[in-house]
N, C-alpha and C positions, 0 to 999 in steps of 0.2 A: 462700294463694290462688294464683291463676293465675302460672306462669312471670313471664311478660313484662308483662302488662295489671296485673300486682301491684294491685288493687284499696286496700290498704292506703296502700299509698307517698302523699305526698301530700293526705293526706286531711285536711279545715279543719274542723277541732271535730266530730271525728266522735261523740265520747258526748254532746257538748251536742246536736248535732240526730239521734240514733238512738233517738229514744221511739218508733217502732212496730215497729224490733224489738226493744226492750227488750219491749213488749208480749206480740209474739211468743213471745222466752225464756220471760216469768212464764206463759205460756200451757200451756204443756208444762211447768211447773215438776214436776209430783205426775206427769206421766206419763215424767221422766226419773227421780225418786226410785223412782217402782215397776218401771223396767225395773232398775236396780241392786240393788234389793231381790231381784230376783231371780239375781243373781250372787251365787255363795258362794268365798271364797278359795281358793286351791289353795295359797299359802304364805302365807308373813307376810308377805309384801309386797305391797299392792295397786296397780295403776298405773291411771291412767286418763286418756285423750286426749280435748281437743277440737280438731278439726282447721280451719284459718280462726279465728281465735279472734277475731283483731283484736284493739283495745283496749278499756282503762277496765272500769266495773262492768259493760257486757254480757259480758263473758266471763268474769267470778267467778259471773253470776248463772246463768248457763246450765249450767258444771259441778258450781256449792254444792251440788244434791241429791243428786249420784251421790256428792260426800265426804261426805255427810251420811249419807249410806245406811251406808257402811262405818264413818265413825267410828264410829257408833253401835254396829253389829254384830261389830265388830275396834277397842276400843279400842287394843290393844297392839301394833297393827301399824302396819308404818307404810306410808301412803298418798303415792305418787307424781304428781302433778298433770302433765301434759305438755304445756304450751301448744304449739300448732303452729302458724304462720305465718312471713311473711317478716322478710328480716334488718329491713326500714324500718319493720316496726309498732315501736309505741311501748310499749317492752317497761316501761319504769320505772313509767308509767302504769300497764300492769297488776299488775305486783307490788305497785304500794302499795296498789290495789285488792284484791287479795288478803290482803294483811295490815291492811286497814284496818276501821272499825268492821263492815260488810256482809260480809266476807270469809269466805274460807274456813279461813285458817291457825289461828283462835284455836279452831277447833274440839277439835284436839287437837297436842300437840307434838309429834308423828310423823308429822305435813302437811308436804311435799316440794315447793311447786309449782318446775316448773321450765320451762325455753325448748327446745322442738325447732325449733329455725331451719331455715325452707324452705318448699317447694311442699308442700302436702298430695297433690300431683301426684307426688313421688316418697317415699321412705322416711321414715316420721318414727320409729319404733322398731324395736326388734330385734322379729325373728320370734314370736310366740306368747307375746305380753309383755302384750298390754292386756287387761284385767278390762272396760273399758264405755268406751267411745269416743263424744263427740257430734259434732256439727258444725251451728250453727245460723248461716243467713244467708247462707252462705260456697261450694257447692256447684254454685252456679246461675252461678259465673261460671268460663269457658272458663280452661285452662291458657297459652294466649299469643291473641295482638292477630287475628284472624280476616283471612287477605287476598283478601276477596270484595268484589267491584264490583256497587251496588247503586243504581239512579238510584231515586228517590221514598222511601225510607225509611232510615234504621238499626237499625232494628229486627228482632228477628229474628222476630216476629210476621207482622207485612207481609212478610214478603220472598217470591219466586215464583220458581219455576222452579227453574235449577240452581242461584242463588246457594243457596236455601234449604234444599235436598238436600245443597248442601256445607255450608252452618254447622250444620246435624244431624248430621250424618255425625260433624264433629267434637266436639261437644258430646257426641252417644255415644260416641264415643272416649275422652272425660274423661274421663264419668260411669264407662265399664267399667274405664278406670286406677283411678280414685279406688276403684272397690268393691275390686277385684285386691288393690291394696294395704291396705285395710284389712280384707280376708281374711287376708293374708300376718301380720297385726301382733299381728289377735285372737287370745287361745288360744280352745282348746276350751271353749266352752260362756258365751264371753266375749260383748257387746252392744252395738252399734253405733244409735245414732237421729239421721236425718240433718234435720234440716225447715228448709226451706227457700223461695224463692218457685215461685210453682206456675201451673200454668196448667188450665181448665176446655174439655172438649167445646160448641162452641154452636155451631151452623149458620148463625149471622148472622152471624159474625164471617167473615172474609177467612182461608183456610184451615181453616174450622169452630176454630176455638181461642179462648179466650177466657184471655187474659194478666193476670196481676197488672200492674198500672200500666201499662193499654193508652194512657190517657190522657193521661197525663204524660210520657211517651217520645213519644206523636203528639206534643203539644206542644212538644216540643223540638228534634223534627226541623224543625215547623216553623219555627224563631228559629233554627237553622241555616239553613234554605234564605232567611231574608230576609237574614241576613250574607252569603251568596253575592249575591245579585240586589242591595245594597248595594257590596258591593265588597271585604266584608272577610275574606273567606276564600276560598277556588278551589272552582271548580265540581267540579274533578275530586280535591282534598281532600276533600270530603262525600261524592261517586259511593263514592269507594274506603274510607269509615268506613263500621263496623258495631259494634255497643256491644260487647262481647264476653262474651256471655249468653246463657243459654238456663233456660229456664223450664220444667221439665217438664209433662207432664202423666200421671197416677198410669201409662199403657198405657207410655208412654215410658220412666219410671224403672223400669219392669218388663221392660222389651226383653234390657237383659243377661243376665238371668237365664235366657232362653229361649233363647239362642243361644249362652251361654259354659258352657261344663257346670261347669267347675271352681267358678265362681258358683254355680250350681244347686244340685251335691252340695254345695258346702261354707256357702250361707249355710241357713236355715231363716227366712222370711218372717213376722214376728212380726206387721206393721202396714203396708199399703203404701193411705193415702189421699190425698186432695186435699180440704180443707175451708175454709170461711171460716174468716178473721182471728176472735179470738174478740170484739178492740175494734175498733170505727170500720171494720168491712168493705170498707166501699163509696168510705169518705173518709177516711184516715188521719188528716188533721186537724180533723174535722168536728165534733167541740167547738170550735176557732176561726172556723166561719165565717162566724158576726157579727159578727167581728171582720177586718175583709177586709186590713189592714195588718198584722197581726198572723199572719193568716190567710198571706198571700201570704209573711212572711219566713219563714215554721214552714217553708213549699216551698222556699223557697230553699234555707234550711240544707240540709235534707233532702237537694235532687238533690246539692246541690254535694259534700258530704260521701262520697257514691258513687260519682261519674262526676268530678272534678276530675282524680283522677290520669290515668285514662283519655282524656282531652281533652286534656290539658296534653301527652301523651307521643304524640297521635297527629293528631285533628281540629283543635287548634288550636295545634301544635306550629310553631314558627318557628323562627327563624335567632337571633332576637334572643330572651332572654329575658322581654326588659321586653316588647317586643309580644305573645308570649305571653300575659301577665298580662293584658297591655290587653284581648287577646283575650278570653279567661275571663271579666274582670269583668264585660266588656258583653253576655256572652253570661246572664252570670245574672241580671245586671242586668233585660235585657231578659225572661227569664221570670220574674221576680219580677213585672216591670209585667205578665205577659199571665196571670198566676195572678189578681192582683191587681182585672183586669176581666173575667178569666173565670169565675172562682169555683171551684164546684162541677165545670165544665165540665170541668174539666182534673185530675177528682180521681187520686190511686191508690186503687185497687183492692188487697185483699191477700185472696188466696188461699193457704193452705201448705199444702205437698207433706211428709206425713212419713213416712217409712221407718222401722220397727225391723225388724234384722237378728238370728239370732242364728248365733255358727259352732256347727258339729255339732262 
């Protein structure tokens, strides 16, 4: 993931609270088995990347049908797995997940998986090396920390004027790295599928945009601004955060394409939409919410599990460590209680954005 904003680092029981994009992955399962199915080997060796992988069983689950595809079709070959994320994800997690009962290694004994340590931001294989490359969840967040000054929001939905024209500009900039590069990775006739969070056209909205988890980010902005008007963070600590994210929308993830030729010539546009979540659309945890304690800690987990590292390194970064923490706890603390009386009010929304690519 991102340079600096390392989304991973950090992160508090991320597979224990990642059920809606566990969702997500099993959603796309049969439509990342059939882009594989359509790769045929060119040697005996087949490789294949997920880029952002993070930890635990969501990233065995998300690559298991492209090795599935080829064990089945090349038992005798042997298949390279290439996890791609930072040095701080929790690499041992996933390998046991990989080797464990849901796994992918007992498919065949010619299963390789292995660590590309780094930014999906810069080179994770050699040149014209991968067979079918995913990346799910992981895309939507900026290669380093965003230094825009933003009074009323952090969000890049809300945002107006220049700040917003600059957190675009570089969020394009990502997204053109990120495709550039996994041009450069794919060989010929190789297959990339990216999906991730997304955002929709709506003219009610504030920018006409309509954001995955419009509501849960307001939310949050607002329990930052009462720690400011409490005492316990700076006014001009919150002016200067911005989450470091951007959300496409299907016009958006197609921009580079129109403007970078070597994108153009070199990818072939397999799949470029924006659709609803296929579970819980509107309310990610909207089986719990008769259950409003229950309901309210599922939110906890959930934000903290995303945004901690992010917070920890930037909005409620200190001098002192231990105030930090203090900082953190009470910030979640405090929107656990406002999930807790808001309900529904303050649901996520999941819209994904998915791309298949294929290179010529």
């Amino acid at each position: 993931m991102g340079d600096k904003s390392s989304p991973t680092e950090g992160m508090v029981d991320y597979a224990v609270n990642s059920l809606p994009q566990k969702h997500s992955i099993q959603s796309r399962a049969d439509d990342v088995r059939e882009m594989a199915d359509k790769v045929l080997a060119s040697s005996d060796e087949i490789h294949i990347a997920d880029y952002g992988c993070g930890t635990g069983s969501n990233a065995v689950l998300s690559i298991k049908p492209a090795v599935e595809s080829f064990a089945d079709r090349y038992p005798d070959y042997f298949i390279y797995v290439h996890h791609v994320d930072q040095a701080e994800n929790d690499w041992n997690t996933l390998f046991d997940c990989a080797a464990g009962q849901d796994g992918y290694t007992n498919l065949s004994a010619n299963i390789r998986p292995t660590a590309s340590v780094g930014s999906f931001f810069s080179i994770a294989a050699p040149a014209s090396s991968i067979d079918v490359g995913t990346s799910f969840g992981a895309s939507h967040w900026l290669s380093t920390q965003p230094l825009i000054a933003s009074k009323g929001t952090f969000w890049f939905a809300d945002l107006q004027g220049e700040a917003r024209l600059k957190l675009k500009r570089q969020a394009q900039r990502d997204w053109e790295a990120f495709l550039a590069l996994r041009l450069r990775e794919l060989r010929s006739g190789g297959r990339l599928m990216v999906s991730t969070l997304g955002a929709v056209p709506d003219a009610s909205e504030l920018n006409g945009i309509c954001s995955s988890g419009r509501y849960t980010y307001r939310a949050m902005y607002g329990i930052a601004e009462k720690m400011v008007n409490d005492g316990l963070i700076s006014e001009h600590a919150l002016r200067d955060f911005v989450v470091p994210v951007w959300f496409m929308s299907r016009k958006e993830a197609l921009e580079p394409f129109q403007r970078n030729e070597e994108l153009a010539d070199g990818f072939l546009i397999e799949r470029a939409e924006v659709a609803p979540a296929q579970q819980n659309p509107e309310d990610i945890f909207a089986d719990q919410i008769n259950a409003p304690e229950k309901y309210a800690a599922s939110y906890k987990g959930f934000v903290r599990s995303f945004t901690e590292s992010t917070f920890r390194q930037s909005l409620f970064r200190s001098e002192s460590a231990h105030t930090t923490e203090t900082l953190l706890n009470e910030f979640y603390d405090r929107f656990e209680a406002t999930i807790k009386e808001g309900g529904a009010k303050y649901a996520f929304e999941i819209w994904l954005l998915t791309i298949e690519l294929r290179k010529q």
